[in-house]
C-alpha positions in Angstrom: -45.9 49.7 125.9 -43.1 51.4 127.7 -43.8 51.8 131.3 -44.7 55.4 132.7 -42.3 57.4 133.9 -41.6 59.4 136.9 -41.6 63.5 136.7 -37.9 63.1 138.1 -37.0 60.6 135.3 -38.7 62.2 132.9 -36.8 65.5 133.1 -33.3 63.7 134.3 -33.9 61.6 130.7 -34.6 64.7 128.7 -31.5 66.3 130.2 -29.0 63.5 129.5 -30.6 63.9 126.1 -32.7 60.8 125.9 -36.0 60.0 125.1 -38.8 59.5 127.7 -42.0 58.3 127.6 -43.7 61.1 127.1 -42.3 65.4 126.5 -42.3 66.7 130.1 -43.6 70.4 130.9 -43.4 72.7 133.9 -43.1 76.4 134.2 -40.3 78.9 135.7 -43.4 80.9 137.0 -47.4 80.4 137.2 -48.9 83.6 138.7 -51.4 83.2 141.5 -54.2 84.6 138.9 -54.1 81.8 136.1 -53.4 79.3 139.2 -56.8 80.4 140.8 -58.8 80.5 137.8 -57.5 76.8 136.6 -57.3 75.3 140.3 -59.8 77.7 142.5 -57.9 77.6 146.3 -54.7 75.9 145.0 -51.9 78.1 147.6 -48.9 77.4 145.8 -47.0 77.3 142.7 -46.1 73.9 143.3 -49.3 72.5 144.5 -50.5 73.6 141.6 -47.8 71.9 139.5 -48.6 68.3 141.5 -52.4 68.6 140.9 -52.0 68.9 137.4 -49.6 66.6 136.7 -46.4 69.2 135.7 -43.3 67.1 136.0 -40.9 69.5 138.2 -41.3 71.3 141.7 -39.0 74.4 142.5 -37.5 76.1 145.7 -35.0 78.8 146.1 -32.5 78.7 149.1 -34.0 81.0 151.8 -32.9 84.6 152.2 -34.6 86.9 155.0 -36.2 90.4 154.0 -36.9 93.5 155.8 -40.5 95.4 155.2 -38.8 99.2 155.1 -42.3 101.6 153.6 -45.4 100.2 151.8 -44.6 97.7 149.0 -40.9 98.2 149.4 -38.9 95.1 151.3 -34.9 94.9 151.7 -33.4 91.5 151.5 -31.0 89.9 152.8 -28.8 90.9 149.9 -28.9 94.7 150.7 -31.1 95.3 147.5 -34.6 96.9 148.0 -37.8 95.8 146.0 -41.1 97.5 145.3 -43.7 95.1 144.9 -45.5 94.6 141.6 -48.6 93.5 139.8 -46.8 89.9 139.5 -45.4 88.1 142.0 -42.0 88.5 141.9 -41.1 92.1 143.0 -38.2 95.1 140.9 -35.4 96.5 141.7 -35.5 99.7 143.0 -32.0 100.5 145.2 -28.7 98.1 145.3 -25.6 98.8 148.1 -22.6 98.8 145.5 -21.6 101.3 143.2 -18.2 101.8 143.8 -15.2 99.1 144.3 -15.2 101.0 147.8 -18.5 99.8 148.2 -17.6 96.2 147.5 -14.5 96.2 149.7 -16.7 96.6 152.4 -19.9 94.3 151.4 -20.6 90.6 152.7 -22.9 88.5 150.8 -25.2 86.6 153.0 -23.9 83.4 154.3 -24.2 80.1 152.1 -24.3 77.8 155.4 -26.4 80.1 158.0 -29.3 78.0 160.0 -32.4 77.7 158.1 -31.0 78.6 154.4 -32.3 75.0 152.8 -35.6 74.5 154.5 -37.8 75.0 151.6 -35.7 72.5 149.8 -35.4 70.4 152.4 -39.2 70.2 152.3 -39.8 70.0 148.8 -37.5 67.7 148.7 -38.9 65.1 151.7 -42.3 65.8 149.7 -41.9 65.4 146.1 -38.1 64.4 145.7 -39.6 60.8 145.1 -41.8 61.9 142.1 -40.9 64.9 140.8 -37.9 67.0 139.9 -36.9 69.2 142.8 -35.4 72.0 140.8 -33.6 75.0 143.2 -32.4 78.3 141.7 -29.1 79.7 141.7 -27.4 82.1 139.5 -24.0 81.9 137.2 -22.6 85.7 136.7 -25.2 88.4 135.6 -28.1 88.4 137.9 -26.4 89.0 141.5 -23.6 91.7 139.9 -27.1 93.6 138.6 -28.8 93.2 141.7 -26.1 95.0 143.9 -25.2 97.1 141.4 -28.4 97.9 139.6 -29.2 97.3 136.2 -28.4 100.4 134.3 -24.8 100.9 136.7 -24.1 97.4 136.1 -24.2 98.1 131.9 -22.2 101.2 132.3 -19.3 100.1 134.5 -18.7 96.9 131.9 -16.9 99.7 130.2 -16.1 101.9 132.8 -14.8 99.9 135.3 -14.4 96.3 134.5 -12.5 95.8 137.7 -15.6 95.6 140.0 -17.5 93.8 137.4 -15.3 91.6 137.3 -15.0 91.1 141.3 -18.5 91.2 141.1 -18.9 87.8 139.1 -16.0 86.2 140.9 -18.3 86.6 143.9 -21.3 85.4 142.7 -19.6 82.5 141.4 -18.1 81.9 144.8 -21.1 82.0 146.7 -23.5 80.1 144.2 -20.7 77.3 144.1 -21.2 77.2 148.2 -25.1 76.9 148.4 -24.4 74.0 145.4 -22.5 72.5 147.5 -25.1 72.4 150.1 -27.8 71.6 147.8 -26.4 68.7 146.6 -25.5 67.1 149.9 -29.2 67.3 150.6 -30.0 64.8 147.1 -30.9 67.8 144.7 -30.2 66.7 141.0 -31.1 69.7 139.1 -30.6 73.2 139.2 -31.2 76.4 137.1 -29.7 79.8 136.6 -32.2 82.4 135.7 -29.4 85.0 134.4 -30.8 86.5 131.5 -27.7 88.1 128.8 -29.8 90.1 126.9 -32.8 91.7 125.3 -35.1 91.0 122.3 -32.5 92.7 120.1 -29.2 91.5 121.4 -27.0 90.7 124.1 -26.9 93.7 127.2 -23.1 93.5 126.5 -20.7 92.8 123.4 -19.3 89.9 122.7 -16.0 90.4 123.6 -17.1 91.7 127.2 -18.8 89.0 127.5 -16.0 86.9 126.9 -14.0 88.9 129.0 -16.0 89.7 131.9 -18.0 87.0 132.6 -17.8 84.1 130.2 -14.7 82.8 132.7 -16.9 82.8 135.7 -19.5 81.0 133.8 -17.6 78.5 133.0 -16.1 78.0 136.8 -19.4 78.1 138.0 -20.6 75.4 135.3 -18.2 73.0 136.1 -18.7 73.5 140.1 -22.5 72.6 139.5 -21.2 69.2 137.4 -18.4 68.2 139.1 -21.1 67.7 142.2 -23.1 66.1 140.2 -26.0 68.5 139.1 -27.4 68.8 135.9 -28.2 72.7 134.9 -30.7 74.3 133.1 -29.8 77.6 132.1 -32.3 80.3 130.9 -32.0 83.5 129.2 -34.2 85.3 127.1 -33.4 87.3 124.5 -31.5 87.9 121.4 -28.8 85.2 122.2 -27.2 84.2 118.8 -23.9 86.1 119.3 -23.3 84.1 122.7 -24.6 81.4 122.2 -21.3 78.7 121.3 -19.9 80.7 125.1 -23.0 79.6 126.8 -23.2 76.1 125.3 -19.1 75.6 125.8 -19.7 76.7 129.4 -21.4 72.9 130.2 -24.9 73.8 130.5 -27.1 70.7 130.3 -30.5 72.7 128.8 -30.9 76.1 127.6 -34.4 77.7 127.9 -36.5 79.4 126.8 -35.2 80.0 122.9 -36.9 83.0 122.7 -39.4 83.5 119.8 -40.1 87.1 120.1 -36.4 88.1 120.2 -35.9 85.9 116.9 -35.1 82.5 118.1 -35.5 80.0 115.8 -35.9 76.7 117.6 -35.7 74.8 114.7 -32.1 76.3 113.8 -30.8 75.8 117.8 -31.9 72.1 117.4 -30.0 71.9 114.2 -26.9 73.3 115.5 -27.1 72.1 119.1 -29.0 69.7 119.8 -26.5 66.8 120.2 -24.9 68.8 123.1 -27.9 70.2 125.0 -31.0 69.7 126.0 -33.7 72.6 125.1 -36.5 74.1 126.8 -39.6 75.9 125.3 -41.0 78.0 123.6 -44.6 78.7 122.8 -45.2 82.8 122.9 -46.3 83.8 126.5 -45.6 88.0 125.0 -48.0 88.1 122.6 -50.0 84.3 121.8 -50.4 83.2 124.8 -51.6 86.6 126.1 -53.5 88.4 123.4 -54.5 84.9 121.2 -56.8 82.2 121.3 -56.9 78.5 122.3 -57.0 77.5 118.5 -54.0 79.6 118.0 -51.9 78.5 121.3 -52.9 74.7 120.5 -51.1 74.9 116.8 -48.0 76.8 118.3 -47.8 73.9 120.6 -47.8 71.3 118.2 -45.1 73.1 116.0 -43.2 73.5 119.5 -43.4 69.5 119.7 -42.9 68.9 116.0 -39.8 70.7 115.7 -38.3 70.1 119.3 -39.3 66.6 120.4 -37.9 64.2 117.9 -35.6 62.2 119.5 -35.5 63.6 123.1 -33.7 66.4 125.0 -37.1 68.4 124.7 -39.0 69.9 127.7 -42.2 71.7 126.5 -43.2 75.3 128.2 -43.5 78.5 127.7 -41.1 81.0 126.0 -40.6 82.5 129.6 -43.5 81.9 131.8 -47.0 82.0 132.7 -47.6 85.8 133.8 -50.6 87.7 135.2 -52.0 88.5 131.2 -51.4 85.1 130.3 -55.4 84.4 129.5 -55.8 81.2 131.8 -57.8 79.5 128.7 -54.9 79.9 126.6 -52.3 78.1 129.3 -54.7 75.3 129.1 -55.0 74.8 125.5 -51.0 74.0 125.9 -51.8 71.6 128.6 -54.4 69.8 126.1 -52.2 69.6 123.5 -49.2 68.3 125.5 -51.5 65.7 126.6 -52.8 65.0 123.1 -49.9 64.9 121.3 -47.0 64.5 123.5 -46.2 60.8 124.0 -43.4 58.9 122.4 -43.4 57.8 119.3 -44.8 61.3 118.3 -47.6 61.5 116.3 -47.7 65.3 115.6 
């Protein structure tokens, strides 16, 4: 009988492509709604995660915000957000739209005081047992906050120039806080930069290769040459990227999006000797508007097809939202349990 592993060896097995003990499982995002209804008074998403037995913690590098009306807060970052029904708040007015505008913008700083004390504390408090994942960005997320989303799509085409200046940045500044990360002992980190939508990539090909496939790579090898392993996610329609975002040196990709048309059985096929993979059980539709029965079978072909072999981290196919139906969330916990331990039996 093969001894039981750690969370943290768990995931750091899966991600050198290796087999654990059992398929690990944690979540990008819980909301507070399922957490409460599964663990009545748990305060966190990660004291949720340690009370029922998820493998990985998460923390983000801390960036101040500003309350400026009701609902609406400005960070650090210069972008405002309106607060939503979930947790995480939109997008609602960025500082750059012109190269004029750039010229004249400082990102926040990578080494001010108090930047890595949530992951200093997660790390003192779970680093032992658990992967202490922290999330940073590659080239698409930071460019659309300060930019906005719909500006940002335009000026691909209209003016490549600050798009590009834009991702050179990000990539600089992400490779900094790395660098801090990793002095403090964090192992793994993820980029949350989605590329597209359930139909395609937001950009062609070729701008992607143009625009930001070369910062993706820098920042890539940055994270691995200090040592971190990197799980990237995007959603979406992928296909037509997806040997750029695999060359880049990503160690996992998540969450190989079902809804959008991605087949997991086909990425497994084609690359599943060079990453890892994480997902991918329907949180859009299944896990929202369908039952335990049905959740509990798309589990098991989730495990079937991704699990042989290793480099498999079980989860949802993005997260677990506020119309996730709690029920549903544990019927993927049940089966994990059930059927998740090496040698499969599925």
């Amino acid at each position: 009988m093969r001894a039981e592993l750690s969370g943290k060896e768990r995931i750091l097995r899966v991600l050198a492509r290796q087999e654990p003990d059992r398929v690990p499982h944690f979540e990008w995002s819980i909301d507070k709604k399922v957490r409460a209804a599964l663990l009545p008074g748990c305060r966190s998403l990660n004291e949720f995660a340690v009370k029922m037995g998820l493998d990985a913690v998460l923390a983000d590098p801390d960036f101040a915000r500003q309350k400026i009306a009701s609902g609406l807060w400005r960070t650090e970052w210069g972008y405002t957000i309106q607060e939503s029904e979930e947790e995480h708040g939109v997008e609602v007015d960025s500082p750059i739209h012109t190269m004029g505008d750039f010229s004249r913008y400082t990102p926040p700083d990578p080494q001010a005081a108090g930047r890595y004390a949530t992951i200093e504390k997660t790390l003192a408090e779970h680093g032992k047992t658990h992967a202490v994942i922290v999330h940073l960005n590659d080239v698409f997320s930071i460019p659309r906050y300060l930019m906005g989303y719909e500006n940002l799509l335009m000026a691909i085409a209209a003016e490549p120039e600050l798009v590009s200046a834009l991702v050179t940045m990000s990539v600089d500044v992400n490779l900094a806080m790395a660098r801090e990360v990793a002095s403090r002992g964090v192992e793994i980190v993820y980029t949350g930069d989605d590329f597209a939508g359930d139909t395609g990539p937001l950009m062609s090909p070729a701008h992607f290769r143009e625009l930001f496939y070369p910062g993706l790579c820098r920042v890539m090898k940055g994270y691995k040459d200090l040592g971190l392993r990197v799980i990237k996610h995007t959603d979406g329609m992928i296909w037509p990227l997806m040997d750029m975002i695999v060359d880049s040196g990503i160690d996992c990709l998540d969450p190989i999006d079902p809804v959008a048309g991605m087949d997991l059985a086909e990425v497994k096929r084609k690359f599943g000797r060079r990453i890892a993979l994480k997902g991918n059980v329907d949180c859009s539709h299944l896990m929202t508007l369908g039952t335990p029965a049905q959740v509990s079978a798309a589990t098991r072909d989730a495990l079937r097809i991704g699990a042989p072999g290793g480099g498999f981290i079980l989860s949802s196919s993005n997260s677990i939202h506020s119309s996730v139906k709690p029920e549903n969330y544990m019927a993927l916990l049940r089966t994990l349990k059930e059927h998740g331990t090496y040698p499969l039996r599925v």
